[in-house]
C-alpha positions as semicolon CSV with decimal commas, in nm:
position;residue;x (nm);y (nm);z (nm)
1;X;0,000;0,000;0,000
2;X;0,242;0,256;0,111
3;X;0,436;0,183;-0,236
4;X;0,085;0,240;-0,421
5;X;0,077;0,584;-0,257
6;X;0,435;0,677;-0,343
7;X;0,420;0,605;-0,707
8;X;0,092;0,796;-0,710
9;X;0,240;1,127;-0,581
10;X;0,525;1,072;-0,828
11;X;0,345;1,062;-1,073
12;X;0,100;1,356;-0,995
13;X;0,428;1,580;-0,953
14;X;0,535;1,441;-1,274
15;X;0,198;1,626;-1,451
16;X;0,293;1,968;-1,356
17;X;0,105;2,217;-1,527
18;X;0,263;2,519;-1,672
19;X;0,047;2,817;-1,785
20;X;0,041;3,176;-1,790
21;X;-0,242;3,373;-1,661
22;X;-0,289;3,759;-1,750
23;X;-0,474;3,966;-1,472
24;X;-0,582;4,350;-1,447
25;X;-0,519;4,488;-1,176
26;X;-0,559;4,863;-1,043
27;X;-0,247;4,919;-0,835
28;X;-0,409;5,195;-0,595
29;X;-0,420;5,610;-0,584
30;X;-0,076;5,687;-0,813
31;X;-0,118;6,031;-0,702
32;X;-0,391;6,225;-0,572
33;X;-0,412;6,567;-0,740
34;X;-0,587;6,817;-0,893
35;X;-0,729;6,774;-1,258
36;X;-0,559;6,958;-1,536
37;X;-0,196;7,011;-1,329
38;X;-0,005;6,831;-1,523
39;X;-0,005;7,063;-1,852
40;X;0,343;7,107;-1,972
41;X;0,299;7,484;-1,865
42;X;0,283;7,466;-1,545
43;X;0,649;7,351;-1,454
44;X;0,792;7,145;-1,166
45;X;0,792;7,354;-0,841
46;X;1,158;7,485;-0,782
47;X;1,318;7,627;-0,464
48;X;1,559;7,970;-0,475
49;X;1,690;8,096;-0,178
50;X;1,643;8,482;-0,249
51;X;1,758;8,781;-0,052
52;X;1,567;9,138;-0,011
53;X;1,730;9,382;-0,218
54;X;1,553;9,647;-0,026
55;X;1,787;9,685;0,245
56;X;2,170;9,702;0,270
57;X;2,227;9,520;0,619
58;X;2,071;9,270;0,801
59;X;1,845;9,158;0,473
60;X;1,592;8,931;0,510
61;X;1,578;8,628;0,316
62;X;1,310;8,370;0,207
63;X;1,268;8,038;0,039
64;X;1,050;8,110;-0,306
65;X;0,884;7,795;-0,419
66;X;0,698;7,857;-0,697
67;X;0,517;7,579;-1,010
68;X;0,361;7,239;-1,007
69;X;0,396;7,020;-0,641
70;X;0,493;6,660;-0,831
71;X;0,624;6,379;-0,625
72;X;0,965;6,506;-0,614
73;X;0,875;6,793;-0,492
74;X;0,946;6,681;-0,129
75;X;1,272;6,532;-0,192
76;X;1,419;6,881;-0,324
77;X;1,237;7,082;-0,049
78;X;1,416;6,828;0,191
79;X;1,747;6,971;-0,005
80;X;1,707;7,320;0,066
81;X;1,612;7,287;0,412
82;X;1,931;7,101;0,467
83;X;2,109;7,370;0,314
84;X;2,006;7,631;0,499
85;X;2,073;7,419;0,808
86;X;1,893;7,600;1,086
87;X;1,786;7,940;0,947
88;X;1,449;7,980;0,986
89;X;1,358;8,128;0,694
90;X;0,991;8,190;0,559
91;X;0,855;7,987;0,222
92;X;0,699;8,192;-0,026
93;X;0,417;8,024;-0,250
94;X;0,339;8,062;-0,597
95;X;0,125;7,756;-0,714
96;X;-0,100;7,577;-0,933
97;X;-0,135;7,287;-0,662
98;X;-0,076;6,921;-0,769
99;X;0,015;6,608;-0,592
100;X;-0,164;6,577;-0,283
101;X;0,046;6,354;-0,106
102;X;0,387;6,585;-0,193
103;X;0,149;6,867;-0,019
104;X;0,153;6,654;0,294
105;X;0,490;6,550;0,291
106;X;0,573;6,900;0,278
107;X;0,337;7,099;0,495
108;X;0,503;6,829;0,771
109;X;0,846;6,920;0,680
110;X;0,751;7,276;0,677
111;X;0,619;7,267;1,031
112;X;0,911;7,019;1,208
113;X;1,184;7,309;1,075
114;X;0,938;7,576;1,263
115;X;0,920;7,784;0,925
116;X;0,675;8,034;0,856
117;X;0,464;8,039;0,526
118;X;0,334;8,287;0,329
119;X;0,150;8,343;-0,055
120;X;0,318;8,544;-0,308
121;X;0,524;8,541;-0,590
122;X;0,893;8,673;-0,604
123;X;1,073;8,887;-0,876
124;X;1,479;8,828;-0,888
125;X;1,724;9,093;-0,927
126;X;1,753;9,133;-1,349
127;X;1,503;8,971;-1,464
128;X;1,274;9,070;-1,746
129;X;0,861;9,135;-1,642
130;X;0,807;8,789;-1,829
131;X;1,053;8,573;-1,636
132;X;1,047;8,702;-1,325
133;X;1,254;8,459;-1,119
134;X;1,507;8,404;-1,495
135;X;1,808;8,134;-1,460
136;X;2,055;8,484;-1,519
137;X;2,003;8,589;-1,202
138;X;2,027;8,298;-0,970
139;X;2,408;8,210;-0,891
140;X;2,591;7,883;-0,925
141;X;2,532;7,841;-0,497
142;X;2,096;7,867;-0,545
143;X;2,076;8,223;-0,422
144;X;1,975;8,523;-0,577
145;X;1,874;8,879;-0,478
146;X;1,502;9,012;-0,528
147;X;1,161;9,110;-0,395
148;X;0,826;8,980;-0,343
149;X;0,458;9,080;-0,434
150;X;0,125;8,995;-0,327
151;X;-0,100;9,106;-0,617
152;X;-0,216;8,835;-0,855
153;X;-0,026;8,601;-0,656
154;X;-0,169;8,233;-0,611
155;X;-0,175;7,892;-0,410
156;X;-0,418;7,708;-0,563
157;X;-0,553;7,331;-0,539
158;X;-0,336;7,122;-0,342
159;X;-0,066;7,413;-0,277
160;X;-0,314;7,565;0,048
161;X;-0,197;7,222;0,200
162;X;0,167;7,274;0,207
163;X;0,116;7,640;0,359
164;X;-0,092;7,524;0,653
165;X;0,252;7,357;0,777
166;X;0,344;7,662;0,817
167;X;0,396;7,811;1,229
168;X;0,272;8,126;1,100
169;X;0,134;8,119;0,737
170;X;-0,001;8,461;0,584
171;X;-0,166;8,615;0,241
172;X;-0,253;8,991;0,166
173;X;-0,585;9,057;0,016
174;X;-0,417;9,119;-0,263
175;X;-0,337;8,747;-0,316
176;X;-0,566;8,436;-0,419
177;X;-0,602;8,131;-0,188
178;X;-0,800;7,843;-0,367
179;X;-0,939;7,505;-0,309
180;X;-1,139;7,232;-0,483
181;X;-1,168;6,860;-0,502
182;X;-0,906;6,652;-0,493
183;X;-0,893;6,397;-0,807
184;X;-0,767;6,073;-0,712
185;X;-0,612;5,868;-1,027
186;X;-0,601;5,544;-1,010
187;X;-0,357;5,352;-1,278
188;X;-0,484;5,023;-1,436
189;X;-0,141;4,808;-1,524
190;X;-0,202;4,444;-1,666
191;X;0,056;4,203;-1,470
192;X;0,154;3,879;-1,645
193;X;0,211;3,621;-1,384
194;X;0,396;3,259;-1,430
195;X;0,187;3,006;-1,261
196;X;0,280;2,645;-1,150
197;X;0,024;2,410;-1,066
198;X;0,006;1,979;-0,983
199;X;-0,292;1,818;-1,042
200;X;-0,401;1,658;-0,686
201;X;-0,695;1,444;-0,733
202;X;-0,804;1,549;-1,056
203;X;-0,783;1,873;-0,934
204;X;-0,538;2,207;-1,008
205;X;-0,388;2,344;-0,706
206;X;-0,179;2,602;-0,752
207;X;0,203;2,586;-0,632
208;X;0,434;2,886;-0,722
209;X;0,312;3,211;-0,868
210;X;0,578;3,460;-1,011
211;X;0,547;3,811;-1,187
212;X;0,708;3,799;-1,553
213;X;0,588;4,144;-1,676
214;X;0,359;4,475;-1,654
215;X;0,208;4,719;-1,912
216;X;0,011;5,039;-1,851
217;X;-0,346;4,949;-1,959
218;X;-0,512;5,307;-1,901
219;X;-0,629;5,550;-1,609
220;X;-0,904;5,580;-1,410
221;X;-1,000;5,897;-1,136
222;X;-1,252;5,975;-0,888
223;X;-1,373;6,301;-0,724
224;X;-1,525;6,102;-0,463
225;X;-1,348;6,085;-0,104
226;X;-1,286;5,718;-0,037
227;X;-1,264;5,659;0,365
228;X;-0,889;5,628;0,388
229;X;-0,861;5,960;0,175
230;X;-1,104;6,124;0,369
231;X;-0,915;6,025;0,750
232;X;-0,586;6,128;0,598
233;X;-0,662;6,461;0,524
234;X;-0,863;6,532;0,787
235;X;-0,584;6,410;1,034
236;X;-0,372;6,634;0,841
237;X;-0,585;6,932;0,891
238;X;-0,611;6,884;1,256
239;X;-0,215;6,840;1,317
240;X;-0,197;7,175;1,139
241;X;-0,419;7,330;1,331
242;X;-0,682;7,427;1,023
243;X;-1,031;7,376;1,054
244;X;-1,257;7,049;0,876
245;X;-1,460;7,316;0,728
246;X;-1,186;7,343;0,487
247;X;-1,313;7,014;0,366
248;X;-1,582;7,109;0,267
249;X;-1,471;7,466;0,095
250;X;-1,294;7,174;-0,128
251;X;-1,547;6,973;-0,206
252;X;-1,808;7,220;-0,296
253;X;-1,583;7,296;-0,600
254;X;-1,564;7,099;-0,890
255;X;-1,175;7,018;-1,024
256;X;-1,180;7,248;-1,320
257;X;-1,313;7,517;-1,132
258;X;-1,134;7,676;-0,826
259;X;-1,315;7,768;-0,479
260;X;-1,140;8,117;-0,390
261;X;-1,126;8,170;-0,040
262;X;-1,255;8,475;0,100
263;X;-0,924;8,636;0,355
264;X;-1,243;8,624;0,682
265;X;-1,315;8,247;0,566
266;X;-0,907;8,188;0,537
267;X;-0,867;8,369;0,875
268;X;-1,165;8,159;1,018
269;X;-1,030;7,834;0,883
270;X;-0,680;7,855;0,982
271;X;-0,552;7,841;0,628
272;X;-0,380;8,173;0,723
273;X;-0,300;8,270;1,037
274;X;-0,276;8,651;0,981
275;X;-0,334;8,928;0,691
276;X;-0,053;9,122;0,551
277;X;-0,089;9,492;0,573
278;X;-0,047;9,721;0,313
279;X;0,342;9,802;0,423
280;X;0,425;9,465;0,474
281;X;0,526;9,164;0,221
282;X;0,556;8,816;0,147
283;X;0,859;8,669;0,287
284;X;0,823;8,911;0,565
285;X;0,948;8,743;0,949
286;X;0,675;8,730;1,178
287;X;0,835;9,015;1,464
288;X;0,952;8,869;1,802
289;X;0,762;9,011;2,098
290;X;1,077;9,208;2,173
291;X;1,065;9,340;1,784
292;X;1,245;9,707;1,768
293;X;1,100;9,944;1,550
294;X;1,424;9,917;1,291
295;X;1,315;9,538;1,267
296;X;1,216;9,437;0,921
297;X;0,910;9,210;1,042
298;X;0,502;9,164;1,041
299;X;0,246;9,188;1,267
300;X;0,438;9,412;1,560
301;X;0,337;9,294;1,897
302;X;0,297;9,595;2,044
303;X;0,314;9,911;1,848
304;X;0,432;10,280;2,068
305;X;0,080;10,463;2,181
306;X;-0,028;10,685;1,949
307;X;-0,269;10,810;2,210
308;X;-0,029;10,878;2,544
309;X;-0,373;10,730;2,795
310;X;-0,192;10,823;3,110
311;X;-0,457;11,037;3,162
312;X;-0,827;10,851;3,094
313;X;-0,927;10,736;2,755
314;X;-1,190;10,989;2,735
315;X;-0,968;11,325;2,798
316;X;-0,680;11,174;2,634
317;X;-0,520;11,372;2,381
318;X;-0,488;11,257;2,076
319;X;-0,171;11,228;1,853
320;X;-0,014;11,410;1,565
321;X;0,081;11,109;1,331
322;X;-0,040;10,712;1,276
323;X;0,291;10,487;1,320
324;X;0,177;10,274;1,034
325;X;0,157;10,556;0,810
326;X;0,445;10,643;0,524
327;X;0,381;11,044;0,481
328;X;0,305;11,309;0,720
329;X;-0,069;11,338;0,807
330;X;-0,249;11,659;0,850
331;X;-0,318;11,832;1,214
332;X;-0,535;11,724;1,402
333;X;-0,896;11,938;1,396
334;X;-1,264;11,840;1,588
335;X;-1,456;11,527;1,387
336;X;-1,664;11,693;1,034
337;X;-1,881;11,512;0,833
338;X;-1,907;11,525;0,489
339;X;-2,213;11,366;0,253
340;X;-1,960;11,223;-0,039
341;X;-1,999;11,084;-0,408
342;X;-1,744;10,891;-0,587
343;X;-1,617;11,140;-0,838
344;X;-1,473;10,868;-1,064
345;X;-1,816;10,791;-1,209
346;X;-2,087;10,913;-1,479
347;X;-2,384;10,748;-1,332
348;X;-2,430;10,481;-1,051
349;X;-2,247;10,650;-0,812
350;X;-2,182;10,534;-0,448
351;X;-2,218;10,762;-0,172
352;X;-2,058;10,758;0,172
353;X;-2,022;10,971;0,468
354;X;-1,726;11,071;0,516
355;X;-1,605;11,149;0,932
356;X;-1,266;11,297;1,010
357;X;-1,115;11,391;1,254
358;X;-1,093;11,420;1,634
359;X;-1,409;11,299;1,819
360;X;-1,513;11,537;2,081
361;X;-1,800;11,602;2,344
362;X;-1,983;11,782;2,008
363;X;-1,933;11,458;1,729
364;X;-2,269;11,292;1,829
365;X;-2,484;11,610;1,787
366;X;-2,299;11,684;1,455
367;X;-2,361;11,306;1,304
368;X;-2,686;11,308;1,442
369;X;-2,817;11,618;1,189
370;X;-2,605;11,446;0,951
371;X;-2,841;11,168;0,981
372;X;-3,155;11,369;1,037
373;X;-3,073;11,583;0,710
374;X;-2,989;11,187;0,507
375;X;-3,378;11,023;0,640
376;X;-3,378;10,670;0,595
377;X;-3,131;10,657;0,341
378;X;-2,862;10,411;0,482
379;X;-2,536;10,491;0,372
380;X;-2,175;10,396;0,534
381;X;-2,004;10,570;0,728
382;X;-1,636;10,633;0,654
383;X;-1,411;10,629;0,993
384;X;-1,084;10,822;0,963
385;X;-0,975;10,945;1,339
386;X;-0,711;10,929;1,637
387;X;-0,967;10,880;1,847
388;X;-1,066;11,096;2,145
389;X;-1,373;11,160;2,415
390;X;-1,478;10,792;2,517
391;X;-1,857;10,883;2,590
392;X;-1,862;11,034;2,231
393;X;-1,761;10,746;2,090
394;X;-2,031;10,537;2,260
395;X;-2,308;10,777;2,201
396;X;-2,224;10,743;1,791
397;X;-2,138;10,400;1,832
398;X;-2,533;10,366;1,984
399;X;-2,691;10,590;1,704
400;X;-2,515;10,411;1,455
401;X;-2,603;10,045;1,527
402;X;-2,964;10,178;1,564
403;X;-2,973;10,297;1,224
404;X;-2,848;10,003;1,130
405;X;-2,511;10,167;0,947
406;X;-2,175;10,003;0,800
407;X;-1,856;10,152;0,923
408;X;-1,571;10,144;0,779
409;X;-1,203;10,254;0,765
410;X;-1,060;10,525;0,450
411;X;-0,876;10,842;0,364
412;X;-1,157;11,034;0,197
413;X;-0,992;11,260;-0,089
414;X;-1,152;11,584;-0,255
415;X;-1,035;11,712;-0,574
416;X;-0,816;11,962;-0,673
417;X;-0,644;11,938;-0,242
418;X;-0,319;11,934;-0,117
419;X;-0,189;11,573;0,039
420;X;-0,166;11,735;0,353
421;X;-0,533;11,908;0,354
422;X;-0,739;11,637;0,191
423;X;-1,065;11,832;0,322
424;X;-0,965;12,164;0,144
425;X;-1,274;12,395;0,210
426;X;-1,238;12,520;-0,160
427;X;-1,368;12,124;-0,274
428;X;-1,653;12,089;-0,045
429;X;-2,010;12,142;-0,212
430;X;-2,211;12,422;-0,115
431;X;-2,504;12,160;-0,132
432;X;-2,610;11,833;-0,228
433;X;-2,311;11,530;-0,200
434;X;-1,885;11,691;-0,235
435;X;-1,740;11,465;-0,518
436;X;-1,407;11,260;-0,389
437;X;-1,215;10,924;-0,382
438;X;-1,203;10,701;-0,067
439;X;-0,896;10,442;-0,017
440;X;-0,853;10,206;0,263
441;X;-0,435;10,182;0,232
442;X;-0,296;10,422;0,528
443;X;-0,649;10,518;0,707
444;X;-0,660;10,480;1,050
445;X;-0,901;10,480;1,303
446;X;-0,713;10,478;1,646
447;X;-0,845;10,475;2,022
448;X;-1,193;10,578;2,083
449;X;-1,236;10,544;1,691
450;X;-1,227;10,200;1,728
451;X;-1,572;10,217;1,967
452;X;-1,747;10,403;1,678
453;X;-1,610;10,112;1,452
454;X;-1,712;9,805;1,637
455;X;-2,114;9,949;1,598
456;X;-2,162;9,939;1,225
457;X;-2,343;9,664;1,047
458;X;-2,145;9,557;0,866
459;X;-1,851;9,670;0,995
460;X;-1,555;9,592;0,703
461;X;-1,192;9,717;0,688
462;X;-0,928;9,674;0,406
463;X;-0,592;9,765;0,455
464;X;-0,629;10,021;0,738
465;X;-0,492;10,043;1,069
466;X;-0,714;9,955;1,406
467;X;-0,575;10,082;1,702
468;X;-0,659;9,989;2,033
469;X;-0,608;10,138;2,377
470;X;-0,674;9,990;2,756
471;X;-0,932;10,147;2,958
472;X;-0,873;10,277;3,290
473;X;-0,999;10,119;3,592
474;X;-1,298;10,424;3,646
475;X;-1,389;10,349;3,303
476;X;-1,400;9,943;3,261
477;X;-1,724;9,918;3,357
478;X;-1,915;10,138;3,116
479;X;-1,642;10,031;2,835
480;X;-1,739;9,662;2,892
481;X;-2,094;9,722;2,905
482;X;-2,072;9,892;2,533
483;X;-1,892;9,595;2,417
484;X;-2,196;9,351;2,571
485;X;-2,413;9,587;2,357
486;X;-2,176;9,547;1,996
487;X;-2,139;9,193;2,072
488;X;-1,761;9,261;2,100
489;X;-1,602;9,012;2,415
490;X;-1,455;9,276;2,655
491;X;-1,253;9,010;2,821
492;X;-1,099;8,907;2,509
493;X;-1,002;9,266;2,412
494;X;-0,890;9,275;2,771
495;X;-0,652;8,997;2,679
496;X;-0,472;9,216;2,371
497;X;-0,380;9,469;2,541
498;X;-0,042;9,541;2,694
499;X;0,001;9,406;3,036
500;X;0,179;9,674;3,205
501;X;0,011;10,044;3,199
502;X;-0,189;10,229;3,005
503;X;0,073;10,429;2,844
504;X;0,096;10,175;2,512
505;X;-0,125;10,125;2,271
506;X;-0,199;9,862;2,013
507;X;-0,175;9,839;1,653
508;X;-0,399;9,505;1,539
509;X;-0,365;9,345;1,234
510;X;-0,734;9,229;1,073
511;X;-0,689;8,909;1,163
512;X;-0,672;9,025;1,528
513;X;-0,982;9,239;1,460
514;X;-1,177;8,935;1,285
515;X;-1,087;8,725;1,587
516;X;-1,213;8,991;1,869
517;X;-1,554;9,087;1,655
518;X;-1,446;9,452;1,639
519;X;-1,491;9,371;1,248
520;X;-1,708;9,107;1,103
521;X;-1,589;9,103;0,732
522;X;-1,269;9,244;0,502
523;X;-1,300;9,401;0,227
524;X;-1,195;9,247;-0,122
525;X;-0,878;9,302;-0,284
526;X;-1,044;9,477;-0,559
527;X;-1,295;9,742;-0,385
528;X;-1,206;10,013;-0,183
529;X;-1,444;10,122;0,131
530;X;-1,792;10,283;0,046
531;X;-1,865;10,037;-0,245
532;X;-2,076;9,829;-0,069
533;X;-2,389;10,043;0,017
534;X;-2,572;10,204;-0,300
535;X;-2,628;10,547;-0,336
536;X;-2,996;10,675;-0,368
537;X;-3,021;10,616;-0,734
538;X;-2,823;10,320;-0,808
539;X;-2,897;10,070;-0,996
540;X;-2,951;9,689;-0,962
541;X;-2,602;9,644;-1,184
542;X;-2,412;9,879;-0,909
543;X;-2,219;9,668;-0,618
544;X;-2,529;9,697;-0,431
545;X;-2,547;9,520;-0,074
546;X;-2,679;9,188;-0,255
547;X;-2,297;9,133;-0,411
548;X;-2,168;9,236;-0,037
549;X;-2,357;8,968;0,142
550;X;-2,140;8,759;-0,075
551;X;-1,834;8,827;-0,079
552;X;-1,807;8,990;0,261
553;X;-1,818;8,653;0,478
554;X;-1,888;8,691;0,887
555;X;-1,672;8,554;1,140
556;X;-1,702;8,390;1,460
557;X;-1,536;8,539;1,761
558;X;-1,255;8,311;1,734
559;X;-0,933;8,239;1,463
560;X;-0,893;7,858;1,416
């Protein structure tokens, strides 16, 4: 018997069966990325160590990464942060987006070096408007000399996922942060497979299986989140600190179309972490909270008072000049106000009223006629002041949020007037609406202003300065009690100001603003303040509040 058995496996082994069998297979995401990034236009992202040519010591530098994240992408940022050793220099953005998983790999990289991000694009030394960052100008070490700019300026797709790695990560108004779904492509590769079987009871069982060969058989992609997709990215989100909502800012974008970001909603989110102002660029250092004036940094700390509050916020005098400003301002004279009309247009045109100037015991009386004299016609009101008498401010702050006003920050121009008297009486109608310009870049609104501010609805800034000053003890009670009424958070507020005395003020960035409620919206790179309320015979094709409800996005009372 047990020689019957033996000659019967021999013999099975004997019939092996040798065949080839030809399977198609998908082999998993290749990449996930955003449709359409892969056009020969768009090249590889590159890294240039470039150094401000703005200054002749102490020059900041920044890493400009600008094209197409592909899967190499990580390997060369991984290059130039080993280069650099431990400088902690900033990365500048300029892209299309691309691979998703390069976006991780770098965001993480970003964040373990401690390295700030910001959006913008960078111009070398030399180079011609059409080749801004041209081989000519980068030495044989990577380096070259240059600038940066925020307008136009883009981080598209998969790109917003590399900045969040960044400590501090930042975008002007100016700039474009967009999102959409992510495409995930999947590549189908036929695999030929040598297969070895025995024939065990009249049956094939299969012994030894070994790949001979592959070919590409075609691609395949989805817009839909698959479960593992989903978890990574939102892990990713959380372990940069950005919100889920992000998520869904992505997927309510299609892949050939591109979800731009509102600045509140990137501010909310956590995709940036603050706005640049108007004097400030990309590649920028955040300050330290010991920052000097001659440091070349964003978002100062703590900027000198431009309101000395040793005496109480509402007799404080008020000061001569706004620290963020780049030319002399005018003197100081009592709060006007002035019914204005954009003096740029034939028909259509916006109107605004315009306040400047010191507030004093006499403001409310003066903006109440003002009001009186405009009916029910609701038009914003322009804030341009140093501040001054606290129970002013809260008496205008309480007429305006019951007439249900927007305020806003701007320089109100009138024609034909010296820089340093904007208001010339010679421009100022006799009647009816004084024809002007309003721009938000070096307004201010400073002190007590910022009480008058906080009432509007909506209350929307651009690129203005907010400054903020601590009450005294006598006065915390009525000052928090406004702030219950505005829907501000005193405490918060509380928490921004300096620690010691009352002799520093604060200079806040927008973000800072967004993040306390003193502002609910920003206004968009492309408008100026004033647009966003019609005038009384505007038409439907005007911006008319409609188009603001749209673009101008509310905030919570907290920055993500």
């Amino acid at each position: 018997m047990r020689f019957a058995i033996s000659f019967l496996v021999k013999c099975l082994f004997s019939r092996l069966l040798l065949v080839f069998l030809l399977l198609t297979l998908p082999i998993g995401a290749a990449t996930s990325q955003a449709a359409g990034e892969k056009k020969a236009a768009h090249p590889p992202m590159n890294f240039i160590v470039v150094r401000s040519l703005l200054c002749q010591e102490n020059c900041p530098e920044w890493i400009s990464a600008e094209g197409r994240l592909t899967s190499d992408t990580p390997a060369r940022l991984r290059k130039i942060l080993k280069k650099i050793g431990g400088r902690k220099l900033p990365v500048v953005f300029r892209s299309e987006g691309g691979d998703v998983d390069a976006a991780y790999a770098m965001g993480r990289m970003i964040r373990k070096a401690g390295l700030e991000t910001a959006v913008g694009g960078t111009r070398l030394q030399g180079c011609p408007v059409g080749d801004t960052r041209c081989q000519a100008a980068i030495a044989k070490d990577g380096t070259a000399v240059g600038d940066t700019y925020s307008a136009g300026a883009y981080c598209f797709s998969a790109c917003p996922l590399a900045l969040a790695g960044g400590t501090s990560r930042v975008a002007s108004q100016w700039a474009f942060i967009g999102v959409h779904q992510i495409t995930t492509v999947y590549n189908k590769v036929r695999v030929s497979y040598r297969i070895e079987y025995k024939i065990v009871n009249g049956k094939k069982k299969e012994i030894s299986r070994k790949e001979v060969g592959r070919k590409v058989a075609g691609q395949g992609s989805s817009t839909k989140l698959g479960k593992k997709a989903t978890a990574a990215l939102t892990a990713y989100l959380k372990e940069m600190g950005v919100s889920e909502d992000v998520i869904g800012l992505m997927m309510s974008a299609t892949p050939d179309n591109i979800n731009i970001v509102p600045a509140a909603e990137a501010l909310r989110t956590g995709l940036i972490t603050e706005m640049l102002s108007y004097n400030e660029w990309p590649g920028m250092p955040l300050c330290a909270p010991d920052a000097v004036a001659e440091d070349v940094c964003h978002s100062r700390p703590v900027a000198e008072a431009l309101v000395l509050a040793k005496t109480p916020v509402s007799q404080a005098p008020v000061q001569d000049a706004a620290a963020e400003t780049s030319e002399k301002l005018p003197k100081t004279q009592p709060m006007d106000f002035l019914l204005m009309s954009n003096g740029n247009c034939r028909e259509e045109c916006t109107q605004w009223i315009s306040a400047d100037g010191d507030i004093t015991p006499d403001t409310p009386a003066q903006l109440k006629a003002m009001l009186t004299t405009l009916g029910e016609r609701k038009l914003p009101i322009i804030l341009q002041s140093n501040g001054g008498d606290m129970d002013a401010a809260f008496a205008m702050g309480r007429m305006i949020r019951a007439a249900g006003l927007e305020t806003s920050i701007g320089r109100t121009q009138l024609p034909n007037c010296p820089k340093l008297d904007p208001r010339c009486k010679a421009s100022i109608a006799k009647s009816g609406p004084t024809e002007g310009e309003v721009f938000a870049g070096r307004a201010y609104c400073l002190s007590s202003c910022t009480l008058v501010l906080m009432s509007g609805t909506p209350r929307i800034v651009g690129y203005s300065s907010i400054g903020l000053v601590r009450p005294t003890t006598a006065e915390y009670t009525r000052f928090s009690a406004y702030f219950d009424e505005m829907g501000v958070n005193a405490e918060t507020y509380e928490t921004m100001m300096p620690a010691t005395s009352t002799e520093r003020g604060r200079i806040i960035v927008p973000s800072q603003a967004l993040a306390l409620g003193i502002i609910n919206g920003i206004i968009p790179y492309d408008e100026e303040p004033g647009l966003h309320v019609c005038g009384p015979e505007a038409k439907e094709s005007l911006r008319c509040p409609k188009k603001a409800e749209a673009e101008i996005v509310p905030v919570a009372a907290s920055v993500n």
